[in-house]
VODRENTI-320619 format. One line per 3 residues: their letters; for each residue x, y, z negated of C-alpha. Coordinates in steps of 0.1 Angstrom, whole numbers, plus 5000, padded with zeros to 4 digits. Layout:
<nodes>
a) X Y Z ~ ...
</nodes>
This chain:
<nodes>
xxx) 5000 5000 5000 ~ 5032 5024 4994 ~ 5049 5019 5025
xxx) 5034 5048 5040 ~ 5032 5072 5011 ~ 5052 5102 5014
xxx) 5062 5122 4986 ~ 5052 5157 4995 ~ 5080 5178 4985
xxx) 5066 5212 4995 ~ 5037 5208 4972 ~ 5060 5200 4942
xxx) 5078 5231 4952 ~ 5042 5253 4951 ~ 5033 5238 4916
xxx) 5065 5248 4901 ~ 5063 5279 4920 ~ 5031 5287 4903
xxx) 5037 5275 4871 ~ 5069 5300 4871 ~ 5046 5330 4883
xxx) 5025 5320 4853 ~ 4995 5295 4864 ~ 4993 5270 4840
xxx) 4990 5234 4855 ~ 4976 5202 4855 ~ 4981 5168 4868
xxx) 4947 5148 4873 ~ 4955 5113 4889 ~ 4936 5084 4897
xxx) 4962 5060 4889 ~ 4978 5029 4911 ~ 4994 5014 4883
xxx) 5024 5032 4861 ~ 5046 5039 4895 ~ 5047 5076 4892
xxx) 5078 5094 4898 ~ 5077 5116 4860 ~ 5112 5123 4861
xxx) 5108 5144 4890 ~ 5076 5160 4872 ~ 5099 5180 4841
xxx) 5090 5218 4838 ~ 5061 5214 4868 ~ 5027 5205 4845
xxx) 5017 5219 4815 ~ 4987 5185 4808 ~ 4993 5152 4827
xxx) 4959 5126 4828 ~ 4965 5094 4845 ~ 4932 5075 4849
xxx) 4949 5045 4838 ~ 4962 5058 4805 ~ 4930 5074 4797
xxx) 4904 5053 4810 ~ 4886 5074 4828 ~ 4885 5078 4868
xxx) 4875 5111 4888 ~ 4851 5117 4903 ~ 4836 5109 4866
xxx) 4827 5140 4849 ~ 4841 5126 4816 ~ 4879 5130 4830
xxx) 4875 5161 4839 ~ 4861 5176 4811 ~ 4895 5156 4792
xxx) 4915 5174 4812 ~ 4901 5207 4804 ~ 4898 5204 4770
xxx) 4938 5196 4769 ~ 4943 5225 4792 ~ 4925 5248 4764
xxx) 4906 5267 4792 ~ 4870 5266 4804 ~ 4860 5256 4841
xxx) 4855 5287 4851 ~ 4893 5298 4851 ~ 4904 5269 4867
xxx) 4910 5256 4900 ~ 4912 5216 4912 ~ 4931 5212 4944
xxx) 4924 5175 4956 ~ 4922 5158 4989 ~ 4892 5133 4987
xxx) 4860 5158 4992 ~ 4839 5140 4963 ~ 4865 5148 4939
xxx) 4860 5183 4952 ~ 4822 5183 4945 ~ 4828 5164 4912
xxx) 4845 5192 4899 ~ 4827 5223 4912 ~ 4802 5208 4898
xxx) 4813 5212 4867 ~ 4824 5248 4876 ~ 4861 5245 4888
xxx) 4867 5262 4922 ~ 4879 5232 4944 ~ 4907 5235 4969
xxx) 4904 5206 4995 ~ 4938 5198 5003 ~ 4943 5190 5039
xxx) 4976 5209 5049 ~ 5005 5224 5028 ~ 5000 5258 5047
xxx) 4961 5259 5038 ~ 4964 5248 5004 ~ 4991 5273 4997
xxx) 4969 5302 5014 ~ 4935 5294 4995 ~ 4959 5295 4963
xxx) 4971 5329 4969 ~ 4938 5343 4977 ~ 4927 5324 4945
xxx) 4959 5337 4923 ~ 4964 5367 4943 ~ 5002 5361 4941
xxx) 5027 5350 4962 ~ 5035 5315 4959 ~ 5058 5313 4992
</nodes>
């Protein structure tokens, strides 16, 4: 199943980009079993929630609302980036604004509009 994953580099870059400029951040994983790469994750999220360690799977509600209460902020201030569109509606739902993730270049424009900093 991993033989065509690609680490994506450039988004790593934007998150820690962000988090410097001051956006807090969150990881939210569905996981595949405990093969995540964390040592490449220091200083880039301030919560990490792997569905496997907690349980819970998006597009639940319930994981969601975990992950917000660990962030310490409400819905409202917070924005879920994601690439599966029912994760998306699962979390505006809620009241997140939801970023579909389909390129690097329109993630990291909707994210400045969002932010209205530059994350380039």
């Amino acid at each position: 199943m991993f033989d065509e994953f690609e680490h994506a580099h450039d988004m790593n870059a934007l998150v820690r980009r962000a988090r410097e400029s001051g956006v807090r951040t969150a990881l939210l994983s569905n996981s595949w079993g405990d093969f995540y790469p964390r040592d490449l994750w220091d200083g880039m999220f301030d919560v990490v929630v792997i569905s496997g360690e907690v349980g819970m799977r998006k597009p639940d509600a319930e994981i969601f609302h975990l992950t917000l209460e660990r962030m310490g902020l409400p819905a409202e201030e917070c924005v879920f980036v994601d690439d599966l569109p029912h994760n998306i509606t699962a979390a505006a739902d809620l009241g997140l604004v939801g970023v579909r993730h389909v390129t690097y270049e329109e993630t990291l424009a909707e994210l400045q509009a969002l932010f209205d900093i530059d994350l380039a």
